[in-house]
C-alpha positions as a Python dict, from the first residue, in 0.01 Angstrom:
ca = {
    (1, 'X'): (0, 0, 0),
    (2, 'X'): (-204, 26, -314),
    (3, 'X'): (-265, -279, -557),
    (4, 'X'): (-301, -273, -917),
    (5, 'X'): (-453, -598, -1165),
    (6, 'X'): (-346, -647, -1465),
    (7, 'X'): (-489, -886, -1702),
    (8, 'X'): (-320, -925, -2057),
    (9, 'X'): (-622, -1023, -2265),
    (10, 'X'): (-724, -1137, -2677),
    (11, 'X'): (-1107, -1228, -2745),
    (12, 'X'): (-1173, -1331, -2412),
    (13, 'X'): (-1540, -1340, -2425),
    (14, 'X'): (-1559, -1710, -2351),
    (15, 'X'): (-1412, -1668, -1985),
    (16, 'X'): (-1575, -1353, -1868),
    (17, 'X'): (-1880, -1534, -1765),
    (18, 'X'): (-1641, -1677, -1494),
    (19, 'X'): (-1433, -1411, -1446),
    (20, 'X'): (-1610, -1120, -1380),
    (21, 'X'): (-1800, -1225, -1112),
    (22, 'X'): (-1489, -1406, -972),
    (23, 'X'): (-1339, -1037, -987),
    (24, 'X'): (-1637, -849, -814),
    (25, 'X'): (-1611, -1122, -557),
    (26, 'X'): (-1308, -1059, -455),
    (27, 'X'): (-1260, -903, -76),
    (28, 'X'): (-944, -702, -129),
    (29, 'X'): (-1036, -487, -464),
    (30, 'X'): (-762, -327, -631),
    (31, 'X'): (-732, 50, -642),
    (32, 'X'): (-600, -11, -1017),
    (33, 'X'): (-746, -250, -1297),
    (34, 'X'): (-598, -266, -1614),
    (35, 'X'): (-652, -457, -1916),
    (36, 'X'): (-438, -474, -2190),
    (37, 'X'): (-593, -615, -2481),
    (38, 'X'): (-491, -757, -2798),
    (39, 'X'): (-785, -567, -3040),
    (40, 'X'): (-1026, -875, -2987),
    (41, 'X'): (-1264, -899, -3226),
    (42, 'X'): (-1551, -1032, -2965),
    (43, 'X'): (-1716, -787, -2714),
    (44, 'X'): (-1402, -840, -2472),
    (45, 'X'): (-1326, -462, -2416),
    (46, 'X'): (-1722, -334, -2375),
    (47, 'X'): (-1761, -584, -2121),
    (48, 'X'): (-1409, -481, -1925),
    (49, 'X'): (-1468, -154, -1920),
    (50, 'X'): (-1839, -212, -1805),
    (51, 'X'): (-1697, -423, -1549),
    (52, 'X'): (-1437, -97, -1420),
    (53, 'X'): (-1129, -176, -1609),
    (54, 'X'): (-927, 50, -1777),
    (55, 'X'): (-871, -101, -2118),
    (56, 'X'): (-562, -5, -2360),
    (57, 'X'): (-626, -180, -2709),
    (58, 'X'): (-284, -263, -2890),
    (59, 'X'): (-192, -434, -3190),
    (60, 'X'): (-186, -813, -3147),
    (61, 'X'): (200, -803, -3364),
    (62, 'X'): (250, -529, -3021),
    (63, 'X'): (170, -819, -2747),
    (64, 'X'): (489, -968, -2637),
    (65, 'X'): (496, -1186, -2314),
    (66, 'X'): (737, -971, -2153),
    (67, 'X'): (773, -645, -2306),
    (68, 'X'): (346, -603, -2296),
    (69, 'X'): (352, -699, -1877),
    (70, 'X'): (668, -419, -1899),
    (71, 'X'): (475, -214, -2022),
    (72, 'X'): (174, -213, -1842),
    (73, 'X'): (354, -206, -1463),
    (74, 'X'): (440, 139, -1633),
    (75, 'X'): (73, 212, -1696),
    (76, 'X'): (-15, 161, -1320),
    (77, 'X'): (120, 365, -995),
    (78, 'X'): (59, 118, -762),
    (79, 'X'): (330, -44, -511),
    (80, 'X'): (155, -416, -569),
    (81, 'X'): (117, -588, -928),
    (82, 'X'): (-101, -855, -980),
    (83, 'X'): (-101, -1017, -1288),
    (84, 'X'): (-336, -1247, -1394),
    (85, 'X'): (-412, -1441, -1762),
    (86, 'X'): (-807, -1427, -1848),
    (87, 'X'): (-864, -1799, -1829),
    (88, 'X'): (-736, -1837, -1490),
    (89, 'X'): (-1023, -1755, -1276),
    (90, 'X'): (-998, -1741, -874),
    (91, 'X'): (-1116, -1991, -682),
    (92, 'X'): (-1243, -1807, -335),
    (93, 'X'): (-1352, -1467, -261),
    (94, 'X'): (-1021, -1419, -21),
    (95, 'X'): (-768, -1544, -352),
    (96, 'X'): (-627, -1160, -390),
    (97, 'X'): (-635, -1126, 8),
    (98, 'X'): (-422, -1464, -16),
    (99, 'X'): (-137, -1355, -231),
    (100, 'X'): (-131, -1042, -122),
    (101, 'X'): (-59, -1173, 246),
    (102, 'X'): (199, -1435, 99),
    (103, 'X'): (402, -1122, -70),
    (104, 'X'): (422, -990, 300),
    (105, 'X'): (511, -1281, 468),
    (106, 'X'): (821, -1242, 508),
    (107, 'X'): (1068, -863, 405),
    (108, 'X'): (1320, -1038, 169),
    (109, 'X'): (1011, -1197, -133),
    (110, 'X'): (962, -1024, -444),
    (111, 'X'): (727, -1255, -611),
    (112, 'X'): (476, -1467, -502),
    (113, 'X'): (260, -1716, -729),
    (114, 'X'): (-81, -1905, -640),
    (115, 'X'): (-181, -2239, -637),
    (116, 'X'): (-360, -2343, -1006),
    (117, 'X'): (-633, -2598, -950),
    (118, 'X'): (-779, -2756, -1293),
    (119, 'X'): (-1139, -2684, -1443),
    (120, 'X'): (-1406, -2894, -1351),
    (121, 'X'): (-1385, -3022, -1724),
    (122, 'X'): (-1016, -3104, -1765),
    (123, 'X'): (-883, -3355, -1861),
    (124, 'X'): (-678, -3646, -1703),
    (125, 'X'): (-323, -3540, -1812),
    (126, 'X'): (-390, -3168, -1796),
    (127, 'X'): (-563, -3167, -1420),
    (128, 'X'): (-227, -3399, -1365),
    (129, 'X'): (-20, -3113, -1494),
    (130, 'X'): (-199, -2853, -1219),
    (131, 'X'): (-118, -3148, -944),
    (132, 'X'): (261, -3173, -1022),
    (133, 'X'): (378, -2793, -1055),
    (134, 'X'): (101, -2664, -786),
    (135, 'X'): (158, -2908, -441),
    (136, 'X'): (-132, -2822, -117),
    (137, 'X'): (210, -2750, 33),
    (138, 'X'): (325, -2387, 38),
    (139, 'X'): (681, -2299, 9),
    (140, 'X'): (979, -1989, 61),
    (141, 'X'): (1209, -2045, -232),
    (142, 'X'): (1578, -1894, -205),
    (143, 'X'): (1895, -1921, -427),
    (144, 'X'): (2005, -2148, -133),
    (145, 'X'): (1729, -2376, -227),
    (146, 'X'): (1892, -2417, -585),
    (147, 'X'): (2096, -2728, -481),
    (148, 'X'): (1780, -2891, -369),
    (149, 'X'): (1492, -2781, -649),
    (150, 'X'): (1721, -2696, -933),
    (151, 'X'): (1535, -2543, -1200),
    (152, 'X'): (1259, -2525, -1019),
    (153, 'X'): (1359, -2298, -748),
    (154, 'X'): (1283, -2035, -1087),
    (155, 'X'): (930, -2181, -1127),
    (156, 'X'): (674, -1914, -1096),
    (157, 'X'): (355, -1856, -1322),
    (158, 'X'): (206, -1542, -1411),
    (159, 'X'): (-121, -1697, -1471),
    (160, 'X'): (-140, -1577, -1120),
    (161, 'X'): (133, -1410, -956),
    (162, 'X'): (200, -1103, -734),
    (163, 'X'): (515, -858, -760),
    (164, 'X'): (672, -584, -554),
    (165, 'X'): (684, -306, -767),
    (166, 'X'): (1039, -220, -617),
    (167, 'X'): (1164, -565, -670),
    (168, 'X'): (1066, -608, -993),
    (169, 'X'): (1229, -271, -1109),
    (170, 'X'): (1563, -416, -892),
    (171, 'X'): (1594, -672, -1099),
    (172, 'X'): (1506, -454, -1426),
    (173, 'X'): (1140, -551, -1436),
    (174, 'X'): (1008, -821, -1737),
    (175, 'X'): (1260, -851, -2015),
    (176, 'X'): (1138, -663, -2315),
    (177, 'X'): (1142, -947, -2610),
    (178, 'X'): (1092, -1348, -2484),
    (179, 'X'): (827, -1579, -2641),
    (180, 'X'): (745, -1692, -2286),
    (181, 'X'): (896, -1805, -1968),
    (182, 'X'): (890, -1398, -1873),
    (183, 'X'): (767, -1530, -1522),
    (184, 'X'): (1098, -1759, -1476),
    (185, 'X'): (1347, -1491, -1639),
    (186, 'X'): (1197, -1256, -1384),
    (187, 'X'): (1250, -1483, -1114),
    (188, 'X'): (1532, -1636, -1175),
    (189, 'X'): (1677, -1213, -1177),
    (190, 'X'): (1527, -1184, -868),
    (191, 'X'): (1667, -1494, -672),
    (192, 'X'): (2032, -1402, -759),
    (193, 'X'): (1976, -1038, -632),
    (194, 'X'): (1874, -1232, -290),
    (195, 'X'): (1466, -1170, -311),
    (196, 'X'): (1243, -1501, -252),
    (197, 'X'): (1000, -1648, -451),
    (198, 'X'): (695, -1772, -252),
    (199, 'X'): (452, -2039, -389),
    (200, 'X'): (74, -1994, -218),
    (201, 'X'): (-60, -2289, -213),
    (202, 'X'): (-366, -2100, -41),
    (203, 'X'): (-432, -1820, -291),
    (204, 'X'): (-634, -2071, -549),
    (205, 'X'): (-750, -2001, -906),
    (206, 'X'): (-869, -2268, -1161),
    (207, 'X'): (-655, -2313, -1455),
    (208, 'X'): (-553, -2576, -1665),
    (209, 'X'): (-506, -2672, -2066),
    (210, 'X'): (-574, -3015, -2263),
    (211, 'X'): (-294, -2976, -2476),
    (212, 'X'): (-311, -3178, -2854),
    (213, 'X'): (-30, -3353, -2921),
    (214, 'X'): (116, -3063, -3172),
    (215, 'X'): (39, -2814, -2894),
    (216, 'X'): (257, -2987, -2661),
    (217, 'X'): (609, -3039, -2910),
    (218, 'X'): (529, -2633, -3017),
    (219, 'X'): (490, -2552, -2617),
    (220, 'X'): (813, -2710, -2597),
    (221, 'X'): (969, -2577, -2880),
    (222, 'X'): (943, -2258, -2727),
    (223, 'X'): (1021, -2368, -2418),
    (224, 'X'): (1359, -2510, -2555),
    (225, 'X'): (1425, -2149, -2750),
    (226, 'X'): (1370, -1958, -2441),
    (227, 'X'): (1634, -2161, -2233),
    (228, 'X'): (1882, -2157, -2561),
    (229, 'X'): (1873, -1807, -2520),
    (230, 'X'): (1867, -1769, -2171),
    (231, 'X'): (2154, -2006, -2045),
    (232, 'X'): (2244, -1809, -1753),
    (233, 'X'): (1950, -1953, -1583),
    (234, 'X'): (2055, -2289, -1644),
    (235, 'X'): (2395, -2214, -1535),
    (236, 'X'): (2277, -2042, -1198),
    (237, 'X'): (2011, -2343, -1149),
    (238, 'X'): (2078, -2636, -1321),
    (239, 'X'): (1948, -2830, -1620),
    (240, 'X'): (1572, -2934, -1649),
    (241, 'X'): (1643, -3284, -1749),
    (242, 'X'): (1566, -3437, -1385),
    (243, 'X'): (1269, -3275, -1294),
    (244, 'X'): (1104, -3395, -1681),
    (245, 'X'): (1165, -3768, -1562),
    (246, 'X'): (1006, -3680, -1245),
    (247, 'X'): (729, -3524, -1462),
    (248, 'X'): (695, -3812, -1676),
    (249, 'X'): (675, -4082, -1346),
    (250, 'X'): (419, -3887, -1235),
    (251, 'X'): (159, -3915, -1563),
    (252, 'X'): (247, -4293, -1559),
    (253, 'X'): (129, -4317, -1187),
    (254, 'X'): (-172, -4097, -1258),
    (255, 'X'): (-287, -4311, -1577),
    (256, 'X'): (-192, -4656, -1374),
    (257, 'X'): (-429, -4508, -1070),
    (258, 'X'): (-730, -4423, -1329),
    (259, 'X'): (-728, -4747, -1466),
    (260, 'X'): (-646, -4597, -1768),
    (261, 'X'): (-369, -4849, -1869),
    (262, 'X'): (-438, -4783, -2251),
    (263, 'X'): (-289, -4420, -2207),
    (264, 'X'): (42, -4523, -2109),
    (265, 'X'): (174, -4506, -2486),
    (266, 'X'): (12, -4168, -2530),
    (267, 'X'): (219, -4052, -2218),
    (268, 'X'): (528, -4181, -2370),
    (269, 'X'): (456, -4038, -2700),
    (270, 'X'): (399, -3669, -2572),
    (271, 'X'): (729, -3732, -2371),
    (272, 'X'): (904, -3776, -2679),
    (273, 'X'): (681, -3451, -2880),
    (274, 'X'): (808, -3257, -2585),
    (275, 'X'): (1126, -3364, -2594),
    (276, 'X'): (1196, -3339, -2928),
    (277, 'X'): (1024, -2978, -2953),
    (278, 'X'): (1267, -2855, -2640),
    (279, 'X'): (1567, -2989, -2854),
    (280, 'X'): (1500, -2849, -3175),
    (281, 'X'): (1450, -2488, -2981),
    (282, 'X'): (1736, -2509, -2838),
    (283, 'X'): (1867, -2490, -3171),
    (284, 'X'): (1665, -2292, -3341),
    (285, 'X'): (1961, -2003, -3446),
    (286, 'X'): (2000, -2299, -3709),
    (287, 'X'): (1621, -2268, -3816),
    (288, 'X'): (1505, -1997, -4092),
    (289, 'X'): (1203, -1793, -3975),
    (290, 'X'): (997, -1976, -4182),
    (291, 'X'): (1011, -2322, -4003),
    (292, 'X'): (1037, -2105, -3649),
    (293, 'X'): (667, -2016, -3735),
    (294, 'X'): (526, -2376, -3798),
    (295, 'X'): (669, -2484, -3509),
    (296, 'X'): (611, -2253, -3256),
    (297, 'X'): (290, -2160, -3058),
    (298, 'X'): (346, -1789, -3110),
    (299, 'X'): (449, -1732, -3505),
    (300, 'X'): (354, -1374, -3498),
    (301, 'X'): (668, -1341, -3234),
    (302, 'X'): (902, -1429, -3499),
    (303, 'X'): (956, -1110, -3737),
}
């Protein structure tokens, strides 16, 4: 079994300090480690390739969420693909070891994803984010489960996530043109071919975002345009609208607990910014490219 990283990167001096060392710490070292970088104008790709990587440079109008990650499980040979964003550093020296293991676990699981903890300097609302999609708990996930989890039987990240290079090319590997949610589509593909998703709750890597109130309605916004477009996966797993109110119970509980009373209208605001943004997406065939491009986190995806 050989493994390959890859690590989709743009001007990521500011994390290396972390990373690196997080990387050469590692006890299971991949035979294969590629960057793909979006021509970052800091010393990024000096520093990667000092550190063993292969680097390709590409256009940043090139990097697509899912047609760049297509492209570079081409670049590789291995039978393993792990796939990792540059500010998600790993937590413990066994983290690749971890998901790895979890991918093996058991014959039918195509993808596995690891447990995101938050940076020591994040924020109340964004370390609460890590707490509600990444439990201690680990957890199988099967179309079965569907019934149960509902949209998020799909959840996966690849902030940190491990693939079966067989699987993935089952299911037709990472779509070539979404502005995000490439980690669900592939899922979701995978779960109605019969694979299983497994969550690691032991494979650990810090990552987490303060998101600005505009942040949050564009996250959403492209959120909302990547579910307009891909309805089959709300068909074959249900809407999202339950597990948002569970979302939103859970900030109010985590403000309440911090004695951060004060915050409760900021939570209710950004409920509303994200729910607005996920509407409007869902629409946005009405929108002219323009407007697509203020609103969106990505305007360089829209051509």
């Amino acid at each position: 079994m050989s493994v390959a990283l890859i690590i989709p990167t743009r001007n990521a001096g500011a994390h290396l300090e972390r990373l690196l060392p997080a990387l050469a710490r590692q006890t299971l070292q991949p035979d294969e480690f590629l960057v793909v970088d979006s021509s970052s104008r800091d010393d990024s790709v000096a520093r990667l390739r000092d550190a063993g990587a292969r680097v390709e440079v590409i256009e940043p109008s090139q990097f697509n969420h899912g047609g760049t990650r297509r492209w570079a499980s081409q670049q590789v040979a291995a039978d393993v693909l792990i796939y990792l964003t540059q500010d998600a550093i790993p937590a413990t020296p066994d983290t690749f070891a971890r998901i790895v293991g979890a991918l093996h676990g058991e014959p039918d699981i195509g993808v596995a994803y690891g447990r995101q903890l938050p940076h020591a300097d994040a924020g109340l609302l964004g370390a609460q984010a890590r707490r509600f999609n990444y439990p201690p708990v680990s957890r199988t996930k099967r179309l079965a489960d569907a019934g149960e989890l509902g949209i998020k039987t799909c959840f996966s990240s690849d902030s940190f996530s491990v693939y079966r290079r067989d699987a993935l090319e089952a299911v037709g590997g990472f779509p070539e043109d979404v502005i995000g949610s490439e980690d669900a589509y592939v899922a979701a593909r995978m779960l109605l071919a019969g694979y299983a998703v497994r969550y690691a709750a032991d494979a650990e890597v810090h990552h987490s975002h303060d998101y600005r109130l505009l942040e949050e309605f564009r996250r959403y916004f492209d959120i909302g345009v990547f579910y307009g477009r891909e309805r089959w996966i709300g068909e074959a797993f249900g809407a999202a609208s339950g597990e948002g109110l569970r979302y939103v119970k859970a900030e109010l509980q985590a403000v309440l607990a911090a004695g951060a009373l004060w915050r409760v209208p900021e939570v209710l605001l950004r409920t509303a910014a994200k729910l607005l943004g996920y509407r409007i997406g869902q629409g946005e065939r009405y929108l002219d490219v323009g407007l697509k491009r203020r609103l969106s986190m990505f305007p360089g995806y829209w051509k």
